[in-house]
C-alpha distance (Angstrom), angle and dihedral (degrees) to the residues before:
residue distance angle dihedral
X1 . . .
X2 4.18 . .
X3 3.36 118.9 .
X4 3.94 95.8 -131.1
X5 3.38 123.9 100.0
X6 4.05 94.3 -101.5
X7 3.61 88.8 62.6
X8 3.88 89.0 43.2
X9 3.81 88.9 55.0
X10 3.90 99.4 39.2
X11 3.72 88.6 52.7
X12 3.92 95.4 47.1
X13 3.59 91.5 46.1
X14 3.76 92.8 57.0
X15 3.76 93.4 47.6
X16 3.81 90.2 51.1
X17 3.40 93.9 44.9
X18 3.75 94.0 51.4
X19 4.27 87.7 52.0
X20 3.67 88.1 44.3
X21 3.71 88.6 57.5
X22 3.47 92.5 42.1
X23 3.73 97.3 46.0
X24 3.95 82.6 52.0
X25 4.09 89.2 64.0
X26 3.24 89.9 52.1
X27 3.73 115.2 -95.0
X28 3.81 122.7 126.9
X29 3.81 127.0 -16.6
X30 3.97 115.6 -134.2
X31 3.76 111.2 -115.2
X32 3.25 88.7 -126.7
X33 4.20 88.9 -145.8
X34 3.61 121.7 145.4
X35 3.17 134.2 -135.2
X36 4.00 109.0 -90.3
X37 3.51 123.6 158.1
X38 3.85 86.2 40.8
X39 3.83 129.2 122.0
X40 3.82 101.4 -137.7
X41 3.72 122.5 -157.5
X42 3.55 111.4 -155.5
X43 3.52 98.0 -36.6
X44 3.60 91.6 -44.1
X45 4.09 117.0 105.0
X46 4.11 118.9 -115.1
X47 3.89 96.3 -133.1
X48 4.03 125.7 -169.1
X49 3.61 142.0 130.7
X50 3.60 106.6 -55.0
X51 3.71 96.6 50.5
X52 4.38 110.9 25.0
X53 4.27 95.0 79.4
X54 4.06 82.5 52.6
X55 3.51 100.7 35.6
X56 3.68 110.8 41.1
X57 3.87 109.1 4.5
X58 3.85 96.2 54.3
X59 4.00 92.4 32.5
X60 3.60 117.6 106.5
X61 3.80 86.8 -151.5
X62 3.27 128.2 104.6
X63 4.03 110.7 -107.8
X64 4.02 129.5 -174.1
X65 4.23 102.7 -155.9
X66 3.77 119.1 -160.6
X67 3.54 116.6 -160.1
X68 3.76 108.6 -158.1
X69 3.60 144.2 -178.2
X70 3.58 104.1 -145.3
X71 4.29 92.0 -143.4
X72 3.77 90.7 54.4
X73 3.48 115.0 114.7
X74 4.15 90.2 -154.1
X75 3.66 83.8 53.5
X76 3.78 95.3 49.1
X77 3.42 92.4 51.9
X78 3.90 103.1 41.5
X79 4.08 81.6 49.8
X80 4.16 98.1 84.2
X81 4.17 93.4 35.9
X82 3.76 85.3 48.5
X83 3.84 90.6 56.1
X84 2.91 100.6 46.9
X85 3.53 91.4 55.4
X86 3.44 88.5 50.8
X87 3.62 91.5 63.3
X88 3.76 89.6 41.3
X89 3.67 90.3 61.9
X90 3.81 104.2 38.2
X91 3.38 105.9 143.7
X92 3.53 106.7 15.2
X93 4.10 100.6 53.4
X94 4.04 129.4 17.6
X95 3.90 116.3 -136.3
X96 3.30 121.4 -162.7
X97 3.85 136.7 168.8
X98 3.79 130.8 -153.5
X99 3.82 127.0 -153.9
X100 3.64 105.3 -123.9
X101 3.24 106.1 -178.9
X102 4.25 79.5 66.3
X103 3.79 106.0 25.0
C-alpha cells in the first residue's frame, strides 16, 4: 500500500465495500456512532488511552489507526496525505492516529 492519500482512500474503500457487502447478507449492522468525546485534528481523530477501547475496539465502524512518533520524519510526512484522507473518507471510514511515543 502507498502512503498517499489515493492509496489511503483506495484501500478504505475496498474494506468498506467488503463490510457493506457483508452487512448486506446479513451480518452485523454498523453502529453508526460518531466519534464524540474526541479531539479531532483535521478530520483525523486524537486517539489515546482514555478513549481507543470505546472508540475503536467496541465500534462497529471501520477505523484506520496511525501510531506515530511525533519526531519521525515518515510520520511528519504521512501526517498531511493522511488528512486529507481523513476528510476524503468522512463518513464512510474513521481515521485516527495515536501518539506513541506517549500512549
Amino acid at each position: 500500500m502507498g502512503r498517499d492519500a489515493d492509496s489511503f482512500v483506495n484501500f478504505a474503500l475496498q474494506k468498506v465495500s467488503q463490510t457493506a457487502k457483508n452487512r448486506l447478507a446479513g451480518k452485523k449492522q454498523s453502529s453508526g456512532g460518531g466519534s464524540s468525546g474526541a479531539n479531532m485534528d483535521d478530520g483525523v481523530v486524537v486517539l489515546d488511552e482514555t478513549n481507543f477501547d470505546a472508540l475503536v475496539m467496541k465500534s462497529k465502524d471501520i477505523w484506520i489507526v496511525e501510531f506515530y512518533a511525533p519526531w519521525c520524519g515518515h510520520c511528519k510526512a504521512l501526517e498531511p496525505e493522511y488528512a486529507q484522507a481523513a476528510k476524503n473518507l468522512k463518513g464512510q471510514v474513521k481515521l485516527g492516529k495515536v501518539d506513541a511515543t506517549v500512549n
